[in-house]
N, C-alpha and C positions, 0 to 999 in steps of 0.2 A: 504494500500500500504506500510504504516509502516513495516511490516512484513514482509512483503517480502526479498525474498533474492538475492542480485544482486551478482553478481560475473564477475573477471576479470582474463584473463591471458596474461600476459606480453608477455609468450614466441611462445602464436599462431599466431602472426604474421598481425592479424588484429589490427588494433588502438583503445583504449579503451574506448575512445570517439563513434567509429564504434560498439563493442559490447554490452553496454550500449545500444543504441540509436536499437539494435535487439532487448534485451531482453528486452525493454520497448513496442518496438512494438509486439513484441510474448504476452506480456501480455494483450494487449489490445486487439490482435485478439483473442485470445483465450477465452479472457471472464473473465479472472481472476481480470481485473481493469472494472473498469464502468467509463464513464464518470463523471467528478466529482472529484473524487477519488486522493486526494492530494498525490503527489512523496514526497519524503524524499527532506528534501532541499540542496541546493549543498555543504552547509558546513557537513553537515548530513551526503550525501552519500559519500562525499569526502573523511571523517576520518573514517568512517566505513569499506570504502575499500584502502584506505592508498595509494589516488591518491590524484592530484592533484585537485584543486578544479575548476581549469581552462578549466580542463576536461571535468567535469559534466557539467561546465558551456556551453560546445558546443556541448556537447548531449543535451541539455535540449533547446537552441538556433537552431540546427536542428530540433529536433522532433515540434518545437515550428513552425516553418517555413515551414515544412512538416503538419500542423495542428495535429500535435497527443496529443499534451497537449498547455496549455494557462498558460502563465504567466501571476500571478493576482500583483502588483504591492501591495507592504508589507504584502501579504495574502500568498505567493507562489506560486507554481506550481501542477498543475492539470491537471489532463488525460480529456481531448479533446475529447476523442472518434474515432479519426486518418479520413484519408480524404476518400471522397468519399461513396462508399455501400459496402457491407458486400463483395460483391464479388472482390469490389478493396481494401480490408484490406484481403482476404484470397490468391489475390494474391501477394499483398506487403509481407507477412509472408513467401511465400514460396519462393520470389524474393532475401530476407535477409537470407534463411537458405540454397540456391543454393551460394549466393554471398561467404557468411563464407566459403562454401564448394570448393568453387574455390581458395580462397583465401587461405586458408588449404593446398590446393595440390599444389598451386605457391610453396609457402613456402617449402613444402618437396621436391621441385625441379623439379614438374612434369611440362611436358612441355604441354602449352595449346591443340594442337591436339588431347594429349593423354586423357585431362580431355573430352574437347567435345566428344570423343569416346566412354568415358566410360561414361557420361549422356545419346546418344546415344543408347547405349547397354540397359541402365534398362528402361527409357523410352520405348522402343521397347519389352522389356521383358514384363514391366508391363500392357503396352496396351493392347498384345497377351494377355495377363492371365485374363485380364478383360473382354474381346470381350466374350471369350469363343466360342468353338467348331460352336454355332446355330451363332455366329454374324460376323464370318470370313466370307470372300469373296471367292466363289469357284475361284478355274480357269479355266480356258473354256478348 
């Protein structure tokens, strides 16, 4: 997990405490962390990415309280394995990359009808393109 690369940006509008606390859960859903698997520690991640440590410290106290990693008291912090079954970490994953995404388009001033619209729209696209031709519904 040492190696890994976190990253932050100040000016997307989401909280960095909030970003953290996705890409720590992107990595456990995806497979890249195991359980086990010791985070950098908050003085670590703190000067690394030239935040505060206050920070880390409440990503790592959520994900902690969300079960995705276990603070081990003067050992550190470790990847948990995050809550529930694989099907309630692959929807937390795509809960957290919808959220960014809404949060994204606040920020650039979109107004929420228009974001639901446009989830809407590709939702509905990509279902059609899924079903394909034999799985659509005639109409009478």
């Amino acid at each position: 997990m040492r190696d890994l690369w976190f990253h932050v940006n100040p000016s997307l509008g989401i909280p960095i405490y909030a970003q953290l606390t996705g890409q720590i859960r992107a990595l456990v859903t995806s497979g890249a962390v195991s359980p086990g698997d010791p985070l950098p520690s908050v003085r670590e991640l703190a000067v690394s990415l030239a935040i505060s440590p206050n920070t880390v410290a409440r990503a790592y106290l959520e994900l902690e309280r969300d079960g995705w990693v276990k603070a081990v008291p003067g050992k550190g912090t470790f990847v948990a394995g995050g809550p529930g079954s694989g099907e309630d970490q692959r929807s937390q994953a795509v809960l957290e990359k919808a959220r960014a995404t809404v949060r994204e388009a606040l920020a650039q001033g979109m107004e929420p009808v228009k974001i639901l619209e446009l989830f809407q729209a590709v939702l509905m696209q990509d279902v059609g393109q899924q079903a394909g031709p034999s799985r659509r519904r005639e109409s009478p």
